[in-house]
C-alpha positions in Angstrom: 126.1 78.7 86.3 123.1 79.7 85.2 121.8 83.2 84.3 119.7 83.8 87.6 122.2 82.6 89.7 125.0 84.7 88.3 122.0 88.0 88.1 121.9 87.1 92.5 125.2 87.1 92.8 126.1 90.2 90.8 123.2 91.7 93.1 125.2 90.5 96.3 128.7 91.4 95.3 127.4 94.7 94.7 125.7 95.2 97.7 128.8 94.4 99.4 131.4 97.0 97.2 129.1 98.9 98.7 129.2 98.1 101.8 133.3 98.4 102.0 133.0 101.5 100.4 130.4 103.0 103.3 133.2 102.2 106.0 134.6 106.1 104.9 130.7 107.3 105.7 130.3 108.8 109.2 127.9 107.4 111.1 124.5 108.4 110.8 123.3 110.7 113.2 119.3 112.0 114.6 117.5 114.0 116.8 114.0 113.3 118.2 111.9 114.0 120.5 113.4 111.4 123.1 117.3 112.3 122.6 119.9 111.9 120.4 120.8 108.9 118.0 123.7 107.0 116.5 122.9 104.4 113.5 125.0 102.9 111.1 125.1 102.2 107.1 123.7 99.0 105.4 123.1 98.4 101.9 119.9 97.9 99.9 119.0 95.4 97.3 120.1 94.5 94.4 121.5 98.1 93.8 123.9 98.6 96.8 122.7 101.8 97.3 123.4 103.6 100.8 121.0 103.1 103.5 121.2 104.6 107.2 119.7 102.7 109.3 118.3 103.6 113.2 117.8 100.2 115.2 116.7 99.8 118.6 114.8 102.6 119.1 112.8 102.6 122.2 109.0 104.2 121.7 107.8 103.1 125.2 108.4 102.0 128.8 109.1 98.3 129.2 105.9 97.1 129.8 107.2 94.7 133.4 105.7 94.8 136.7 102.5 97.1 137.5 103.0 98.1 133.4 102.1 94.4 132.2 98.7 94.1 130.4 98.4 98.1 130.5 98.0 100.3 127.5 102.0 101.5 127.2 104.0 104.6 128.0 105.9 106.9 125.9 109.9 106.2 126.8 111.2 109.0 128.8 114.0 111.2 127.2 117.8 110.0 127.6 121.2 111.9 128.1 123.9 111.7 125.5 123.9 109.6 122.4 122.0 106.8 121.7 124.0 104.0 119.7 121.3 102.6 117.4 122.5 100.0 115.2 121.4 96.9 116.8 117.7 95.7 116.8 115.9 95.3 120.2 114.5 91.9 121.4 111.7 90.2 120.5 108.3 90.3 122.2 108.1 87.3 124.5 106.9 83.9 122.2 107.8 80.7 121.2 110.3 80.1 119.2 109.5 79.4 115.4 111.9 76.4 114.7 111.5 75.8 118.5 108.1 75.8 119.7 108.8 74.4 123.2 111.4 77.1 123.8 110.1 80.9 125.1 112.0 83.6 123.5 112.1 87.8 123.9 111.8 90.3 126.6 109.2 91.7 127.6 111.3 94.8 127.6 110.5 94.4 123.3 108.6 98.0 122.4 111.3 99.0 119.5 111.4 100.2 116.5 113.9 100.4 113.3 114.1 102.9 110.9 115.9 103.3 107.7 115.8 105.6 104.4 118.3 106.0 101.3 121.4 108.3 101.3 120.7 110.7 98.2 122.4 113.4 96.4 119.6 115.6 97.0 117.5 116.6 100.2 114.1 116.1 99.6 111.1 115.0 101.9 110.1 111.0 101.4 106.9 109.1 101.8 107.1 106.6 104.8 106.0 103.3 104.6 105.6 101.3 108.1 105.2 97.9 108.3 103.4 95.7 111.2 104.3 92.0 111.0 102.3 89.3 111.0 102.1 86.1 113.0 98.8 85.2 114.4 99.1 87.8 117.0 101.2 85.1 118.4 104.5 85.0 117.4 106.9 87.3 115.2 108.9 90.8 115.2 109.5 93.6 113.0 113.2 93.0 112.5 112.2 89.9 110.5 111.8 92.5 107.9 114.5 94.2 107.0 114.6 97.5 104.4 117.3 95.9 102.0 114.0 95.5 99.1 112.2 98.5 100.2 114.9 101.2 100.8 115.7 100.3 96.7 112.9 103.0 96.0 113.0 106.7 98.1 111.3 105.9 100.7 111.5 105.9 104.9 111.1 102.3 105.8 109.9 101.7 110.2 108.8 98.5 111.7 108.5 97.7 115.1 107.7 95.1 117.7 104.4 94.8 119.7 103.2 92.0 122.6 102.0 89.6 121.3 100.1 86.4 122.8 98.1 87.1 126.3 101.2 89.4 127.3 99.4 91.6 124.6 95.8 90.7 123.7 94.7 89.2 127.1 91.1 90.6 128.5 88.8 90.4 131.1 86.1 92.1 129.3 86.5 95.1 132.1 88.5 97.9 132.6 90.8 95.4 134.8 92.4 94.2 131.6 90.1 95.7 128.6 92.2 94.1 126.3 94.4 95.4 123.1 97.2 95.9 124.5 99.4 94.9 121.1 97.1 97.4 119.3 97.9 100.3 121.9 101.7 99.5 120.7 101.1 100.1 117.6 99.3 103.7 117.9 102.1 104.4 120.0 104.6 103.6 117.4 102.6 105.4 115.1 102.4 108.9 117.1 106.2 108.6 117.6 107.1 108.3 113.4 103.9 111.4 112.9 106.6 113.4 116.1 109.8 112.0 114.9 110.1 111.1 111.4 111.1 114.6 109.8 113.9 113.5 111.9 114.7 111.1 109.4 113.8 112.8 105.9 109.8 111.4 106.3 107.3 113.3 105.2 104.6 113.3 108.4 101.5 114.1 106.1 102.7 110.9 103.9 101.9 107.7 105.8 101.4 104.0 104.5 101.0 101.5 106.9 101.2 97.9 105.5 101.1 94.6 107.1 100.8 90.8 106.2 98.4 88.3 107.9 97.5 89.5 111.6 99.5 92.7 110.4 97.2 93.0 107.5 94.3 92.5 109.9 96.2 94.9 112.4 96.5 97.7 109.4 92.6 96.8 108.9 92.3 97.7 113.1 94.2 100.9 112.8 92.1 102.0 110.4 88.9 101.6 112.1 90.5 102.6 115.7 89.6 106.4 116.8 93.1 106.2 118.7 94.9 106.0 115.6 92.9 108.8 113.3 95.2 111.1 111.5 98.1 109.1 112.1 98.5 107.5 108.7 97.3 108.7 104.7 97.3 105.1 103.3 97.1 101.6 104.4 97.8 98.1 102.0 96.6 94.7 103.9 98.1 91.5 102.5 96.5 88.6 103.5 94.4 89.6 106.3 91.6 91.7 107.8 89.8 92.5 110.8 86.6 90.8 109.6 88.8 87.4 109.9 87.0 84.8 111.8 90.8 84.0 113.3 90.6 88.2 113.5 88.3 88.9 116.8 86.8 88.1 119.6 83.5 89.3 120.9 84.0 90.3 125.0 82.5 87.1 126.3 84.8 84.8 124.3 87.9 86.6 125.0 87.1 86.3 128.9 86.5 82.7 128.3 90.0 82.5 127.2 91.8 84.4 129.9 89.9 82.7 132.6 91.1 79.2 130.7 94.9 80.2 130.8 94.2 82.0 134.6 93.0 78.7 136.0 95.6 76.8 134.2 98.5 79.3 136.0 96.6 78.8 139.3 95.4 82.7 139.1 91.6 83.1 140.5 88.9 84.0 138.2 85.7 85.0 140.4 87.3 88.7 140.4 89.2 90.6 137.2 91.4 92.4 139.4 92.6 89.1 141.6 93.2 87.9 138.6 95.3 90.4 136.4 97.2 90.8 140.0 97.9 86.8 140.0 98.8 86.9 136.4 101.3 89.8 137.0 103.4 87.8 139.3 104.0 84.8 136.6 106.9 84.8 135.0 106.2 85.3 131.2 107.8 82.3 129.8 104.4 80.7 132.1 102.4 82.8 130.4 103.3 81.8 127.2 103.0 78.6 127.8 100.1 78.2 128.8 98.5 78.5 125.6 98.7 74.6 125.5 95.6 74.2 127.6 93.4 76.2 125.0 94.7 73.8 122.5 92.0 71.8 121.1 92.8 69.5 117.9 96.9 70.2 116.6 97.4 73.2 117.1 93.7 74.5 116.9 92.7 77.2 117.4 95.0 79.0 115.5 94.9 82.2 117.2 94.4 82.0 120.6 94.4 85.8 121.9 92.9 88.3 119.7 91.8 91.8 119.4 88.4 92.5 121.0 85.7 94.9 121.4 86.5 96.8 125.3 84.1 98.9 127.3 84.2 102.3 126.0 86.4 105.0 126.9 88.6 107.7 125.2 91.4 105.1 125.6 89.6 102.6 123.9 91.2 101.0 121.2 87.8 99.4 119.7 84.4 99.3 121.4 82.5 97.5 119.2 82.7 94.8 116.2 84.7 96.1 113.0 81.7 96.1 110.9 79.6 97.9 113.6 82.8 100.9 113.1 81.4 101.1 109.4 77.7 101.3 110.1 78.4 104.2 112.5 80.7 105.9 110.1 83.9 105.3 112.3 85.7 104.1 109.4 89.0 106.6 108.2 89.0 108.3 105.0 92.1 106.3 103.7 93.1 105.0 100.5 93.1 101.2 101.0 95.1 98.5 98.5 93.9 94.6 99.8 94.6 91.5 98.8 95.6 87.8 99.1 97.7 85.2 97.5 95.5 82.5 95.5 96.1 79.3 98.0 96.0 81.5 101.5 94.8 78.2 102.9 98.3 76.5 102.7 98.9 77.8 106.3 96.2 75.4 107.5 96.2 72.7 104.6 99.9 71.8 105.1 100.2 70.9 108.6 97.5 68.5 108.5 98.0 67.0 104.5 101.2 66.5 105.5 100.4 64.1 108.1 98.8 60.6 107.5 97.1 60.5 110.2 96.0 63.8 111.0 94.6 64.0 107.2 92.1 60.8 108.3 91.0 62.2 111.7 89.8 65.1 109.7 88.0 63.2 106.9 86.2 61.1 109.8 85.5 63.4 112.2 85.1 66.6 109.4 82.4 68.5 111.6 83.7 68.2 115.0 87.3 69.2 113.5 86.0 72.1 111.5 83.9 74.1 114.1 87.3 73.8 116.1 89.4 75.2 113.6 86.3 78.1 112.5 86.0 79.1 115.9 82.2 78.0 115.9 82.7 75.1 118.8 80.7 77.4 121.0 77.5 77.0 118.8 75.0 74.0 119.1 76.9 70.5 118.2 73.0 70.0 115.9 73.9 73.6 114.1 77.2 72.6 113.4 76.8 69.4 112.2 73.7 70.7 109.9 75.7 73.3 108.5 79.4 72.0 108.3 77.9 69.0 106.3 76.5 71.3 103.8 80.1 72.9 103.7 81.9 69.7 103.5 79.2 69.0 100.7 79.8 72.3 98.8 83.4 72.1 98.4 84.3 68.0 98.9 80.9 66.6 97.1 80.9 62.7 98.0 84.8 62.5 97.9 86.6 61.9 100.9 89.0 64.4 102.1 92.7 62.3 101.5 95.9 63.7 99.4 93.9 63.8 96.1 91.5 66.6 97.5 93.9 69.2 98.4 92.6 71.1 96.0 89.2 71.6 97.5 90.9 71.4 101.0 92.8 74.5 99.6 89.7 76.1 98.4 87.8 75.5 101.5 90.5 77.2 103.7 91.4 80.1 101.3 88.0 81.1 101.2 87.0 80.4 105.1 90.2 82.0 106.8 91.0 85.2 103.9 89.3 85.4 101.0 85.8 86.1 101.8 86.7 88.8 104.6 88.9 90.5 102.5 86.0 90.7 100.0 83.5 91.6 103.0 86.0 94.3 103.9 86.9 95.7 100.6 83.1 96.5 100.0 82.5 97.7 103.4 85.1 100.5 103.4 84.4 100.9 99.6 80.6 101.8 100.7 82.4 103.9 103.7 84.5 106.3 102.8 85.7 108.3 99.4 89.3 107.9 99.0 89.8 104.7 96.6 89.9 100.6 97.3 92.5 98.6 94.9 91.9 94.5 95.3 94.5 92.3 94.0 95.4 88.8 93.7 99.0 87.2 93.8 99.5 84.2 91.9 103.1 84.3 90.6 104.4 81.0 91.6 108.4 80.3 92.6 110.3 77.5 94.1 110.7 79.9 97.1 107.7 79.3 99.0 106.1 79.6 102.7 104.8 76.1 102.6 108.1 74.5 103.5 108.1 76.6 106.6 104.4 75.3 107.3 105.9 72.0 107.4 105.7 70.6 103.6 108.8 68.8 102.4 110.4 69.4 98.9 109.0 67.0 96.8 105.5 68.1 97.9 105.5 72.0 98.0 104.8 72.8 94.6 101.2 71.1 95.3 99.8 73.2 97.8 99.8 76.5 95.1 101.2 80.1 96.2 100.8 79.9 99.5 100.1 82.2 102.2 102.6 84.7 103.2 104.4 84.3 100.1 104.5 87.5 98.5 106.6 88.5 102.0 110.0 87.7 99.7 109.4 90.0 97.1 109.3 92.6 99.6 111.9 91.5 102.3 115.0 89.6 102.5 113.3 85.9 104.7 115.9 83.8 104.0 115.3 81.9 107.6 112.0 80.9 106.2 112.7 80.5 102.3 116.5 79.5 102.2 116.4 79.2 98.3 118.1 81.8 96.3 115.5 84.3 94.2 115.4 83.4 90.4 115.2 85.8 87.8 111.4 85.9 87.5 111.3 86.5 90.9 114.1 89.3 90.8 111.8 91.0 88.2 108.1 90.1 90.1 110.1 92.0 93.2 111.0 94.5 91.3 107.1 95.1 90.3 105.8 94.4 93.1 107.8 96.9 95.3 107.0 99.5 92.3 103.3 98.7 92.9 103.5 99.1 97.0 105.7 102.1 96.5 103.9 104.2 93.9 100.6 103.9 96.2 102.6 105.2 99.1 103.6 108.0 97.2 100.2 108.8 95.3 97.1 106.6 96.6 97.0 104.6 93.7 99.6 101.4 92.8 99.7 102.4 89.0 100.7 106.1 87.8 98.7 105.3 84.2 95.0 104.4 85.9 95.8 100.9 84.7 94.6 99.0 87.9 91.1 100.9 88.8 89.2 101.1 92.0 86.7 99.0 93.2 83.6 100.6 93.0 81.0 98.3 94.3 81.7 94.1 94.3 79.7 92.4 92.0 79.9 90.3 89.8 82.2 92.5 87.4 84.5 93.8 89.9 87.7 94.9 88.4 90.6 93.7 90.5 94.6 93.0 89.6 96.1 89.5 89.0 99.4 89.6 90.1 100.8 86.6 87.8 104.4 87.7 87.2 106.4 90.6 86.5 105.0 93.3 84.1 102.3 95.3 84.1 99.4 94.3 85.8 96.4 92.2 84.5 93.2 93.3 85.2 90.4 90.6 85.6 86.4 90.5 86.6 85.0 89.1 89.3 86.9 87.5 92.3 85.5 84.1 92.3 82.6 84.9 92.3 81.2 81.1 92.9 82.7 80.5 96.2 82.0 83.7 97.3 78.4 83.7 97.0 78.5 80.0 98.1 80.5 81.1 101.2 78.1 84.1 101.6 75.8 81.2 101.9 77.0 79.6 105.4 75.6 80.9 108.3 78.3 80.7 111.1 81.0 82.5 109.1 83.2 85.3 108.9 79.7 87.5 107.4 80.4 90.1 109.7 77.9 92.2 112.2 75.0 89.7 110.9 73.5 87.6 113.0 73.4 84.1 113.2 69.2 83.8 112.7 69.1 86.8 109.9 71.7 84.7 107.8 70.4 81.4 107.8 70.4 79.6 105.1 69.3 76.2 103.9 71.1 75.6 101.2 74.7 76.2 99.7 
């Protein structure tokens, strides 16, 4: 057995001694706002400390009936004592490893909360997470605390709609749209009312998230519903200025009237509609994402945030960047970043299949405006300026299994990369608290791409994909079975130090080793996250495909429009 091996299962065996030995522990016990509460213990990892742990808290009315599509309520107090150790449903979706299947209740709006048992009362820094998946598909409980409540911290996540049940509009105040989002400020307000409750510090709040929950964290921070409800905010993999990110009003009608007409709802009139739509069972709701469906399963994201008319419930009224340029943006210390192949969420899926690999080489324009969200534009446009793309990143060669490489690129760049960089310097320019950049390129034989549909004698090719730096943080075993080695035991171990030490202070490194970004240029200091250790500060975040990205005109480039940023050449 070797010496990894026997480290994980020294880890586990301890976590359990643990475990037997918190049977003698009295149950945890809370009081918020709401009522009374009854958790249980679990253990973190590797060090088996104690953790109490609150699951199944409701924050809001079931969103059913007259409720669906409306901006939620706060749950109503309860008699008595709440038994909380068992995490709420999902939000309605399809099922991961079943896509055909609709999961959840709609009856979802819960949250989880969990901190460390120490020997000595003191106040801790709260750290909430918002999960990821397209806006589509996912749940907090996916992940856990065991990694996180290692260090003293308060660890929430929650659930939030997700799909139309949550991001459906019709550009009016009949369904404005953001419903998801409104979940999350709600969730928010209850841990700034509740979380003393749990030994968190109020005035002390990270909010993290990966993919859409990065882009979501990106939201909150922009959102003049959610001001003052958070200190600090880290977005993996994901921001608001994400072409898969947001919809402009028009588009996102477009969409619901697509998905109404495909239910048999009416679409002359907003309010015939959202009444039609309300009748539907949910599991038809979900489904009928299939007749938006255009080439696989493009486009990715179906149902998005989007800009509504404005209000003082108003999530967003206007495009992210616009926020900046009227000084909307919060004053909060921001830590962004992505893994070095992001595009591995788009790449596998199609390298993976023969045939779907070819359709994209022949038909590369047509393809690519589908999966860039640019189908609307002129078919002339497209073709003009997708060619110059394909040029820029595939030169003459065609686009088979020996150019996943540039495929890679290409999608990295298009679907993360470059609107993390556009967001970074936007709230850099915005606002005085600091901006850390990072990117994560420790490699491991525990990897996201497997889950995104590669096999194992082909994952290693597609690079660190996107999503994983999730299992350095959490416990994912249903999407990375393999057991952690002992490089990754140790790049956990930094990585959670990293997260951890800016939730506490603003800044990932106590010593001033990783530094702000300033302005981006071509000397922009940011972190490479290669392995455990201290962090290794580089210059310049590829610099070349940014500026050749900058380039295209119908990207992510966001609040410009299409005739100012024109170009003729890549």
């Amino acid at each position: 057995m070797g010496t990894a091996m026997l480290g994980v299962l020294a880890a586990t065996l301890l976590a359990g001694c643990a475990l037997a030995g918190q049977t003698e522990l009295a149950a945890p016990e809370a009081r918020v706002a709401a009522g009374s509460l009854r958790g249980k213990w679990v253990a973190s990892k590797p060090s088996g400390r104690a953790v109490a742990a609150f699951e199944g808290i409701p924050f809001a009315k079931p969103p059913v009936g007259e409720l669906r599509f409306k901006a939620p309520m706060a749950k109503e107090p309860w008699s008595g004592v709440l038994v909380a150790d068992k995490t709420g449903p999902v939000c309605p979706q399809r099922a991961f490893s079943k896509p055909n299947v609709v999961e959840g209740s709609e009856d979802c709006l819960y949250l989880n909360v969990y901190y460390p048992k120490l020997t000595a009362d003191k106040t801790l820094p709260v750290m909430v997470f918002v999960h990821g998946g397209g806006f589509t598909t996912g749940a907090g409980s996916i992940y856990g605390p065991e990694y996180v409540t290692d260090r003293d911290v308060v660890f929430v996540n929650f659930n939030y709609r997700l799909g139309p049940l949550g991001f459906l509009s019709t550009a009016d105040d009949a369904v404005p749209g953001n419903q998801g989002m409104k979940d999350m400020v709600l969730a928010l307000q209850w841990v700034r009312d509740n979380i003393r409750a749990f030994g968190g510090d109020p005035d002390s709040v990270t909010i993290f998230g990966e993919s859409a929950g990065a882009a979501s964290v990106h939201y909150l921070a922009l959102s003049p519903l959610a001001k003052g409800l958070f200190h600090r905010a880290i977005q993996m993999s994901g921001s608001a200025l994400a072409p898969w990110a947001f919809y402009e009003p028009a588009r996102a009608r477009a969409k619901t009237d697509k998905l109404a007409a495909a239910l048999g709802c009416p679409t002359h009139c907003s309010k015939a509609l959202r009444d039609c739509l309300v009748t539907k069972p949910f599991e038809d709701i979900i489904r009928g994402d299939v007749a938006l469906l255009q080439w696989l399963y493009h486009p990715m994201v179906l149902f998005r945030p989007t800009a509504e008319p404005s209000g003082p419930g108003a999530f967003l009224d206007k495009h992210p960047a616009k926020v900046y340029a009227d000084g909307g943006a919060h004053d909060v210390a921001v830590m962004t970043g992505v893994t070095t192949h992001e595009g591995c969420i788009v790449v596998v899926p199609i390298a993976e299949n023969e045939t779907a690999l070819a359709d994209f080489d022949q038909h590369f324009t047509e393809r690519a405006a589908v999966m860039l969200f640019t189908d609307h534009l002129p078919q002339s446009l497209n073709h003009k300026q997708f060619s110059q793309l394909r040029q820029a990143y595939f030169g003459d060669k065609a686009i088979n299994s020996d150019t996943v490489d540039e495929f890679l690129d290409l999608t990295t760049d298009a679907f993360f990369s470059y609107a993390s960089i556009e967001s970074v310097k936007l709230h850099a320019r915005s606002v005085k608290s600091p901006v850390f950049l990072y990117e994560l390129g420790h490699t491991s034989d525990r990897t996201f791409a497997t889950a995104f549909g590669a096999s194992k004698a082909t994952k290693a090719k597609y690079g660190v994909c996107h999503a994983d730096d999730l299992p350095y943080l959490f416990s994912v075993s249903e999407f990375v079975p393999e057991p952690p080695s002992e490089s990754d035991m140790a790049f956990s171990s930094t990585l959670l130090d990293l997260f951890t030490t800016f939730a506490a202070t603003g800044a990932p490194t106590k010593d001033g080793s990783w530094p702000a970004v300033k302005d981006l240029n071509d000397k922009t200091e940011f972190a490479y996250l290669g392995g455990p250790g201290p962090v290794s500060v580089r210059r310049g975040f590829h610099n070349e495909r940014m500026e050749r990205w900058a380039k295209f005109p119908v990207n992510v480039n966001p609040g410009l429009a299409l005739s100012s940023h024109a170009r003729d050449e890549l």
